[in-house]
ROSE-577140 format. One record per residue: x, y, z of N, C-alpha, C in turn; residue number from 1. Coordinates in Angstrom, 2 decimals, always signed. Layout:
% ROSE-577140
    n.east   n.north      n.up   ca.east   ca.north     ca.up    c.east   c.north      c.up     k
         X         Y         Z         X          Y         Z         X         Y         Z   NUM
...
This chain:
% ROSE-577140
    n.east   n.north      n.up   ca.east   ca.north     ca.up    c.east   c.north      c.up     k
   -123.43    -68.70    -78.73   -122.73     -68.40    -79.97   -121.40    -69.15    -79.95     1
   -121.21    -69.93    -81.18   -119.78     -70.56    -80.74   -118.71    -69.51    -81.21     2
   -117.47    -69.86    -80.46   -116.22     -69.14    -80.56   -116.00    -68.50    -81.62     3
   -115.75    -69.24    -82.68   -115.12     -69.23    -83.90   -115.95    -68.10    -84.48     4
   -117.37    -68.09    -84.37   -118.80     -66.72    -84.87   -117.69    -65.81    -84.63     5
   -118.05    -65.96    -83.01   -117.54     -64.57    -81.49   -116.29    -63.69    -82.28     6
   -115.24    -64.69    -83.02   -113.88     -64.33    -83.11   -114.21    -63.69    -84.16     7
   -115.04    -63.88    -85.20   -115.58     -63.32    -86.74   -116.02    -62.18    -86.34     8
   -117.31    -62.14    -85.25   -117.87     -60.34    -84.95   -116.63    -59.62    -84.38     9
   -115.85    -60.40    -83.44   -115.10     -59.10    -83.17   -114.30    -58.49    -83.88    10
   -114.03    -59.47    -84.59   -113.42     -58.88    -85.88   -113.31    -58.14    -87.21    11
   -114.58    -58.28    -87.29   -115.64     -56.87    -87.93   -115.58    -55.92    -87.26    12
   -116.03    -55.98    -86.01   -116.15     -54.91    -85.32   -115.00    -53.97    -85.33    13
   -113.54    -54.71    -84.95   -112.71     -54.17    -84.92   -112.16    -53.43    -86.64    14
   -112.43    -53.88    -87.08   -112.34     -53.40    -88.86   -113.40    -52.33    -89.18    15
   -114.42    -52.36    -88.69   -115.50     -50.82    -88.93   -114.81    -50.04    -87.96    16
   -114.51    -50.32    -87.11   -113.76     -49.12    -85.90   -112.81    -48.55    -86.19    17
   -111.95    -49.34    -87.00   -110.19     -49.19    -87.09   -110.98    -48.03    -88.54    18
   -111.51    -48.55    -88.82   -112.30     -47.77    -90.80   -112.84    -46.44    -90.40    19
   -113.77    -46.52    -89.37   -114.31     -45.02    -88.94   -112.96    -44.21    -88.62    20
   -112.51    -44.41    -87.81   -111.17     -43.98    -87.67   -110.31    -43.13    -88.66    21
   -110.02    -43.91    -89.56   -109.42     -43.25    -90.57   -110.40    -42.51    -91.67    22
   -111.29    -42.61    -91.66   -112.37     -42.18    -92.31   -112.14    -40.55    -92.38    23
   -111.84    -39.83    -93.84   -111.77     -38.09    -93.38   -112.62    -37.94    -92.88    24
   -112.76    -36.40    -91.89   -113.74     -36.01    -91.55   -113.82    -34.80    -92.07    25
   -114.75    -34.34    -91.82   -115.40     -33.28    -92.57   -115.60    -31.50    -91.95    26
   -115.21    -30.78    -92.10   -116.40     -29.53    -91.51   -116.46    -28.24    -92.26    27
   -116.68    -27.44    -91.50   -116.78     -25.88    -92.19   -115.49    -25.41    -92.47    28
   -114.27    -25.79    -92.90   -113.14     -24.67    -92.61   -112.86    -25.21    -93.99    29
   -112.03    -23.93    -94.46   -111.96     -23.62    -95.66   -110.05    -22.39    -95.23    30
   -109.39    -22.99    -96.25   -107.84     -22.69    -96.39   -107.91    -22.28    -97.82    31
   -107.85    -20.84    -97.92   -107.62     -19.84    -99.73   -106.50    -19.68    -99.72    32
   -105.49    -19.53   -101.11   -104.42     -19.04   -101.09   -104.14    -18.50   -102.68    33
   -103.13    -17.93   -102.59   -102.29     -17.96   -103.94   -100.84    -18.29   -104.01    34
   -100.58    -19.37   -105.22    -98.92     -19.43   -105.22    -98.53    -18.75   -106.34    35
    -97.23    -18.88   -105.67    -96.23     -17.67   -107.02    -94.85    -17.69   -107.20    36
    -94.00    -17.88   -107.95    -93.00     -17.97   -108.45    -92.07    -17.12   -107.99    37
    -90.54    -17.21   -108.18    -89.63     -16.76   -107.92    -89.93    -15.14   -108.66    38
    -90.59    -14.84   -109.69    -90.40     -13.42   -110.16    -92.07    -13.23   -109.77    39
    -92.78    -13.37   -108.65    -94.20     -13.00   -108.25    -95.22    -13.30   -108.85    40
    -95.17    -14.27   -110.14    -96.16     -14.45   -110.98    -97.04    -15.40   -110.67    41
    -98.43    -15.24   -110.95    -98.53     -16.45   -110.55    -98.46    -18.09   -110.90    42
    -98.90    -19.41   -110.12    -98.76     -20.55   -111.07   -100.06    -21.43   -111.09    43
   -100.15    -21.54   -112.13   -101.58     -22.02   -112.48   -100.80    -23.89   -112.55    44
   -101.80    -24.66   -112.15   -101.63     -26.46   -112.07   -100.73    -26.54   -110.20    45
   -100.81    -25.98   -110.04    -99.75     -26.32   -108.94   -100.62    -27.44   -108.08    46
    -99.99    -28.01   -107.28   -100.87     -29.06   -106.57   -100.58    -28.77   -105.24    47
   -101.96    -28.43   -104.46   -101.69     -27.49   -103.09   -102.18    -28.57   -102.03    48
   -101.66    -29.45   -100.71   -101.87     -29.74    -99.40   -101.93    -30.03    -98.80    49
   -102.97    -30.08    -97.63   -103.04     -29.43    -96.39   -102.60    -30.56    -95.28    50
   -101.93    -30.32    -94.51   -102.02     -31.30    -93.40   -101.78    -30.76    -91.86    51
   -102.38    -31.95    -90.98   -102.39     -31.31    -89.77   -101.39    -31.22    -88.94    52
   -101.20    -30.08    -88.36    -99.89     -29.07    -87.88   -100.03    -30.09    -87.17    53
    -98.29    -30.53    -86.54    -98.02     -31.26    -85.08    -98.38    -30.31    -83.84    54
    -98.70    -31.12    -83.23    -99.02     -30.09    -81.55    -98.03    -29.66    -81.06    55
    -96.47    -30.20    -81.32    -95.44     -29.09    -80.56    -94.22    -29.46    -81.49    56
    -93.27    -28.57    -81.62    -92.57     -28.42    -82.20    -91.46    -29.78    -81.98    57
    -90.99    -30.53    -82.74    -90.14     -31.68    -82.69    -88.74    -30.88    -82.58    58
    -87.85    -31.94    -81.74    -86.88     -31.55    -80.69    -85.91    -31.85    -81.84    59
    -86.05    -32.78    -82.70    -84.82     -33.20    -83.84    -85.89    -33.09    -85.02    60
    -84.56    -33.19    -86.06    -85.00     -32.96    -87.28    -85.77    -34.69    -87.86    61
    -87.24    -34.42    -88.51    -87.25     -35.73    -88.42    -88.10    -35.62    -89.93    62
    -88.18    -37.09    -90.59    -89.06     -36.61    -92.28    -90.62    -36.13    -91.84    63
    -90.84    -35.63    -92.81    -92.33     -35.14    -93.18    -93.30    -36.38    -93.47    64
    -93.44    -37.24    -92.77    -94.55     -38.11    -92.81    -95.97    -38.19    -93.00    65
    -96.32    -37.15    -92.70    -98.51     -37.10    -92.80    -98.78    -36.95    -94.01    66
   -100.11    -37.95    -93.58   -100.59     -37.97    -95.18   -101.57    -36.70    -94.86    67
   -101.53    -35.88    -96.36   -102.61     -35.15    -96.53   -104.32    -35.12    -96.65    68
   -104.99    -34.27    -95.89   -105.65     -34.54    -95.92   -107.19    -33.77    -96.31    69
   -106.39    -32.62    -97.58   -106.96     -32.03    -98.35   -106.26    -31.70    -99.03    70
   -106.75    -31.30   -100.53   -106.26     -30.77   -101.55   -106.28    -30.05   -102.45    71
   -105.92    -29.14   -103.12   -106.46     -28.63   -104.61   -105.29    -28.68   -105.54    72
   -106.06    -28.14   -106.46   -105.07     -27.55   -107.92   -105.14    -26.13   -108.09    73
   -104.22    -25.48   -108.51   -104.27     -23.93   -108.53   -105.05    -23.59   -110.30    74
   -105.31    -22.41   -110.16   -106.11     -22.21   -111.53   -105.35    -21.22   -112.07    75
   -105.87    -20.38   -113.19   -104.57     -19.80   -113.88   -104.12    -18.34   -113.69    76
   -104.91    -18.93   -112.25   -104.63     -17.54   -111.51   -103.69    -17.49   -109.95    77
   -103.46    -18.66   -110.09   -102.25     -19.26   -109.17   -103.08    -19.47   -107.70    78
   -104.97    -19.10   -107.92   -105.85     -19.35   -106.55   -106.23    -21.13   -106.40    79
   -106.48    -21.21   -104.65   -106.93     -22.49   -104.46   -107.56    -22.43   -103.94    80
   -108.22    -23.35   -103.07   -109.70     -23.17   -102.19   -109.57    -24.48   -101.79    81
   -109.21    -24.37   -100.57   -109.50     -25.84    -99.92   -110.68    -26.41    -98.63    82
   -111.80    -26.96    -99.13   -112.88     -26.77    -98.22   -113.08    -27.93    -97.31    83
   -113.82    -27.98    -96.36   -114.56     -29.40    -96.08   -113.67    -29.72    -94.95    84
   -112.63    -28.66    -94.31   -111.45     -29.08    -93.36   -112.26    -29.25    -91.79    85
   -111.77    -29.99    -90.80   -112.39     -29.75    -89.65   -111.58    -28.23    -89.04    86
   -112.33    -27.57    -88.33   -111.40     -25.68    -87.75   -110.39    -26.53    -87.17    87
   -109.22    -25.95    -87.40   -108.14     -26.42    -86.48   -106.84    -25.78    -87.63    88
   -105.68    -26.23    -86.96   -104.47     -25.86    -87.61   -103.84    -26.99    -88.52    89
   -103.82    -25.87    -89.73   -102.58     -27.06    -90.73   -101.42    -26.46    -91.48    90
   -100.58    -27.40    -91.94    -99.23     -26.89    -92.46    -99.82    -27.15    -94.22    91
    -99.57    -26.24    -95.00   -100.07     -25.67    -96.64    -98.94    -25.94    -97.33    92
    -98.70    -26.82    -98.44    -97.67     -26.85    -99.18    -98.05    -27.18    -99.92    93
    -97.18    -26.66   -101.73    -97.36     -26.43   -102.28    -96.21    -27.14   -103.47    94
    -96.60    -27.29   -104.86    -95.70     -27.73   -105.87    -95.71    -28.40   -107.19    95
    -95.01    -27.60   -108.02    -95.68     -27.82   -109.48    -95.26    -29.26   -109.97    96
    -95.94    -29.03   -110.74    -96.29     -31.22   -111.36    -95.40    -30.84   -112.35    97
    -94.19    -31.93   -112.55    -93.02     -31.74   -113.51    -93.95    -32.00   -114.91    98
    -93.42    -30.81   -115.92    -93.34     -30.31   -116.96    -92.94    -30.64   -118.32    99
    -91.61    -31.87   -117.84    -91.04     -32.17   -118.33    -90.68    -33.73   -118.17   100
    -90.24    -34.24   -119.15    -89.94     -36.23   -119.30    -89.19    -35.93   -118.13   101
    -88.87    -37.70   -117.86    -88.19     -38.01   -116.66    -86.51    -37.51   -117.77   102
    -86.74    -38.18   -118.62    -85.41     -38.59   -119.24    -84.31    -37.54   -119.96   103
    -85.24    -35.88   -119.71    -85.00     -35.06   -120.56    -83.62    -34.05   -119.72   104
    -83.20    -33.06   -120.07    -81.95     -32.93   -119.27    -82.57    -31.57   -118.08   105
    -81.71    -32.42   -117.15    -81.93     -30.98   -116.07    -82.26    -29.97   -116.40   106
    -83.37    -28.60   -115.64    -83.63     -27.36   -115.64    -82.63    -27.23   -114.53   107
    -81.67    -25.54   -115.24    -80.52     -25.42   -114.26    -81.42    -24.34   -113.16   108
    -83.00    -24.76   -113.16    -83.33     -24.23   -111.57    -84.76    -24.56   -112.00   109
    -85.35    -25.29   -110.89    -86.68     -25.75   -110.50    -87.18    -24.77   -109.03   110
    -88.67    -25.41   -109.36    -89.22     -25.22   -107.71    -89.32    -26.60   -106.80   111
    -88.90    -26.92   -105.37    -89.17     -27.39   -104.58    -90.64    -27.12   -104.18   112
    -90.73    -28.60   -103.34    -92.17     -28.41   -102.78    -91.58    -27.40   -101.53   113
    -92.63    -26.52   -101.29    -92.41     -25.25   -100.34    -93.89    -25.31    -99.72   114
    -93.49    -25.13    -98.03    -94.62     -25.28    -97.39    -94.45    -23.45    -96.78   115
    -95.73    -23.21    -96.57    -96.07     -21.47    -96.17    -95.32    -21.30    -94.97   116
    -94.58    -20.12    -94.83    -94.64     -18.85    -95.84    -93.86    -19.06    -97.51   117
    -92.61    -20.22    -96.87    -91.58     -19.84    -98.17    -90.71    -20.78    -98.20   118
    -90.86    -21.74    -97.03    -89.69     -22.79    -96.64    -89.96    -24.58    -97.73   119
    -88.79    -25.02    -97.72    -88.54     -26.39    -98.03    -88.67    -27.54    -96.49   120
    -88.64    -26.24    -95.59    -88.44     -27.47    -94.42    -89.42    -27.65    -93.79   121
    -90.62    -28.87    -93.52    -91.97     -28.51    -92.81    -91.99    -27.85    -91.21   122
    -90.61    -28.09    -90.67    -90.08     -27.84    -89.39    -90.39    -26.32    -89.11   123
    -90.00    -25.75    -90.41    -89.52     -24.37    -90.12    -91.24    -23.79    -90.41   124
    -92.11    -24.22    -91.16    -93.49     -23.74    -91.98    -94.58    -23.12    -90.84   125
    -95.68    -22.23    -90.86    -96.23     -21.75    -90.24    -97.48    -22.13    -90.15   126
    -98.27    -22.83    -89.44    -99.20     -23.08    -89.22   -100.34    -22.37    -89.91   127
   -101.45    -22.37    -90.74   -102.60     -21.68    -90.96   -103.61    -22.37    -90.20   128
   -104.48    -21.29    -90.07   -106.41     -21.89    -89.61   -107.04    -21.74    -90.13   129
   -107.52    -23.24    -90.79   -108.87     -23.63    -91.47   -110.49    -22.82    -90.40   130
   -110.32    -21.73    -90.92   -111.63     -21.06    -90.49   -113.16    -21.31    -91.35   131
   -113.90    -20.74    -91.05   -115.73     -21.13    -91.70   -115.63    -19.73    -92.58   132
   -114.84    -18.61    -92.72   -115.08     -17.78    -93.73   -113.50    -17.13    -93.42   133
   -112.92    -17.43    -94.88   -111.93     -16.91    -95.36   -111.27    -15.30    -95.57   134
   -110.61    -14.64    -94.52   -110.56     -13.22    -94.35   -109.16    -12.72    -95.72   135
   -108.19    -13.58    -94.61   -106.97     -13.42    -95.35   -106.42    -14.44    -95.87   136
   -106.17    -14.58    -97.26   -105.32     -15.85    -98.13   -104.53    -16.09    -98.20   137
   -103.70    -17.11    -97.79   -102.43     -17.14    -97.88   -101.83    -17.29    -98.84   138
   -100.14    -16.71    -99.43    -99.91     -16.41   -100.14    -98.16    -17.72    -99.92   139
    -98.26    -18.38   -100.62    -97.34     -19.55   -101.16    -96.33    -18.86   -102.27   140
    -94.40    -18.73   -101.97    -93.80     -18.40   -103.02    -93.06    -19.76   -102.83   141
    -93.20    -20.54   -104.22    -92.25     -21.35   -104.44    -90.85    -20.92   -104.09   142
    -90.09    -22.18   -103.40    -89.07     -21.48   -103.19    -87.63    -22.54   -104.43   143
    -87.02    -21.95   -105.46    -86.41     -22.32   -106.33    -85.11    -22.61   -105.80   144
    -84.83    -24.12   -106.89    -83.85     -24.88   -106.58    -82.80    -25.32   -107.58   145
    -81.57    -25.85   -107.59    -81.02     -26.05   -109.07    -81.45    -27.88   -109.04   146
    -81.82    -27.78   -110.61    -81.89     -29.37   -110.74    -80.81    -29.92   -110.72   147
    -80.73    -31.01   -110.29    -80.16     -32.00   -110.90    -80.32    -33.39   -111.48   148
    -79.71    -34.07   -112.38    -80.11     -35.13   -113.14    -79.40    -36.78   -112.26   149
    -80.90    -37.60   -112.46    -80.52     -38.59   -111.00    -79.86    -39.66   -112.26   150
    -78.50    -40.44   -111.81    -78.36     -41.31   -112.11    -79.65    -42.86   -112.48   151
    -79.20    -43.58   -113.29    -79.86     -44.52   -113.72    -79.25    -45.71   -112.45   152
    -79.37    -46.45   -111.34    -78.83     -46.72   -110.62    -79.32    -48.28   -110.75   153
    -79.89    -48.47   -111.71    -79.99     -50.31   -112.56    -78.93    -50.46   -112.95   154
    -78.20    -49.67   -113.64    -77.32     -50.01   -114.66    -76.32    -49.64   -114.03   155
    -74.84    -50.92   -114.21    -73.98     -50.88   -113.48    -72.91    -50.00   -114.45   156
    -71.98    -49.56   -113.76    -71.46     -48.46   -114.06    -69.87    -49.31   -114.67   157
    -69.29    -48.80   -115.96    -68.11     -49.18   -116.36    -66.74    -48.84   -115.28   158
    -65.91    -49.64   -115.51    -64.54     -48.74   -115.30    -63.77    -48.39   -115.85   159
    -63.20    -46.90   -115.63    -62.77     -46.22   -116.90    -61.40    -46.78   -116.80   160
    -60.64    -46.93   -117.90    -59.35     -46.98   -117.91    -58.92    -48.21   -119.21   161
């Protein structure tokens, strides 16, 4: 086989491998919940998930990087159902799809994305287990924030005077 083939298969090879790899996987576990608002109600559209818990707690504060790797939408009953997980542990977060234009003026209080029980910080959030039959659901309270309105940061700014 000349080289140049050799260098082509391994290089497939290495591209179906690197692909299986990232490929979701699949199993029996299943993550139920309900979210709910600052006055207990519930929220229907919310966009719920899941990702896999780190194995030990990080020594510094560092960003929330993982991609998710399940999901739902809440119904108008503020329930989700997230299936198809492999059993193991994940961190559940949660957060409503803005409501409102980009351009329109601050709500003087929103919800943050909030990961279970109640936190903004994934550091602080509690692990759930994607089990094969769902006993107890977890229960997601948005945790509320004041908006604020982001500068236009194209446009250069006058000087007053």
């Amino acid at each position: 086989m000349p080289l140049s083939a050799a260098l082509i298969l391994l290089g497939l090879l290495t591209h179906f491998d690197q692909s299986a790899q990232r490929a979701p996987k699949t199993g029996p576990g299943i993550i139920a919940g309900v979210v709910i608002n600052a006055q207990r109600e519930p929220v229907a559209g919310a966009a719920v998930q899941v990702f896999p818990a780190p194995a030990s707690t990080p020594k510094e504060h560092a960003p929330f990087t993982t991609s998710a790797i399940g999901q739902a939408t809440t119904d108008s009953q503020g329930r989700f159902r997230i299936t198809g997980l492999p059993l193991g542990e994940y961190l559940v977060g949660a957060r409503m799809h803005p409501s409102r234009p980009p351009d329109a003026a601050p709500q003087p209080l929103m919800y943050a994305a909030t990961f279970y029980p109640s936190t903004t910080d994934h550091q602080a959030a509690m692990s759930v287990s994607a089990v094969a039959d769902v006993t107890e659901p977890v229960q997601i309270a948005l945790v509320q924030v004041k908006g604020v309105r982001m500068a236009d940061l194209t446009t250069p700014s006058r000087p007053s005077g």
